[in-house]
C-alpha angles and dihedrals in degrees: 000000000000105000124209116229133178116210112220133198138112090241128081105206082047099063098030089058096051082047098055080039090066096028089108092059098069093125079061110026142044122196105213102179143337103222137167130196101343119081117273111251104200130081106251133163089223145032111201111207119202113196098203105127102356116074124266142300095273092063140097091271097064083037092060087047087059096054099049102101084205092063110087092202137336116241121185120223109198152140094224122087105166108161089240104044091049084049095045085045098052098045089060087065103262108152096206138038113182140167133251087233097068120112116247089249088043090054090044087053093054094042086053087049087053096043092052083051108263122137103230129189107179114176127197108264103241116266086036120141125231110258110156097139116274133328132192112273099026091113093058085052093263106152110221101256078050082051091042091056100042094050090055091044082052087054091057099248121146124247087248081052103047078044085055100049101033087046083234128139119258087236090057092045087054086051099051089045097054089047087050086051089048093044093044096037096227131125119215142020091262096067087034081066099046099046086038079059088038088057106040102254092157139110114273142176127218133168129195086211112044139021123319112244133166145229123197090154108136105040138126146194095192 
């Protein structure tokens, strides 16, 4: 069975690049549309969330997708398995939780497992690297949670704020933004934002079937 699945995420080169991950699965997957922020207007058996950038599992995001009765089942695709966070998330009714580390078979395997009607949580075994398709920045050597931090920062969110929505600790938060700032050879938040923009580090909004159009609302330079 050839399962229909909607990639979700507010960043382009997010969802372009778990697109091109899964791109050698079409006899067992379709990808419908890749969609951020609006409802998703096709039928599809799952909606793929992707958390980079916009909070975790447990949020109102997850919570819209839900709520879409075109959406099969809701199924996070994320870096963070705090006990607490993969409890919150699947209470809410989410039928998969997976890690970032898995393989793109690996994660295939697991939407398949959804789609057929099992409830799957699949950490990442410790040691793992991050794979989860392609992220911005990674060119310039950004890892993603890097990425992660500097696209909030672009949006204009405090670092109280990015620690809010990524269920990080403000110290960590301080430790991946200095690295950024090395990796990226700026100096203050005020450059990080502008390269962040130069870069295209926005929300955006992009369908497989329809018209491209962007979304940069939100942002500022202050």
């Amino acid at each position: 069975m050839v399962i229909r699945v909607a990639l979700v995420n507010d960043d382009e080169v997010v969802v372009r690049g778990l697109d091109a991950m899964l791109r050698n699965y079409g006899d067992r997957i379709e990808i419908v549309e890749l969609a951020a922020q609006k409802n998703i207007v096709n039928e599809v058996d799952i909606a793929l969330y992707d958390t980079f950038g916009m909070g975790q599992g447990n949020g109102p995001g997850v919570s819209r997708l839900l709520a879409n009765p075109r959406i099969g089942k809701v199924v996070v695709y994320t870096w963070n398995f705090q006990p607490w966070l993969a409890r919150e998330t699947m209470e809410q009714g989410v039928s998969g939780y997976l890690s970032k580390s898995l393989t793109a078979g690996q994660l295939v395997d697991a939407l398949q497992a959804v789609a057929s009607g099992r409830v799957i949580v699949s950490p990442a075994p410790k040691g793992n690297r991050l794979v989860g398709g392609d992220w911005p920045g990674r060119e310039e050597g950004l890892t993603a949670r890097e990425a992660e931090v500097l696209s909030l920062i672009t949006m204009g969110l405090s670092n109280l704020e990015i620690a809010d929505r990524t269920s990080l600790s403000v110290n960590s938060i301080k430790s991946y933004i200095r690295s950024c700032y090395r990796k990226i050879d700026v100096d203050s938040r005020s450059k990080a934002v502008l390269w962040g923009v130069a870069h295209g580090l926005r929300a955006d909004r992009v369908r497989v079937m329809g018209s491209v159009a962007q979304d940069t609302g939100g942002e500022r330079t202050a």
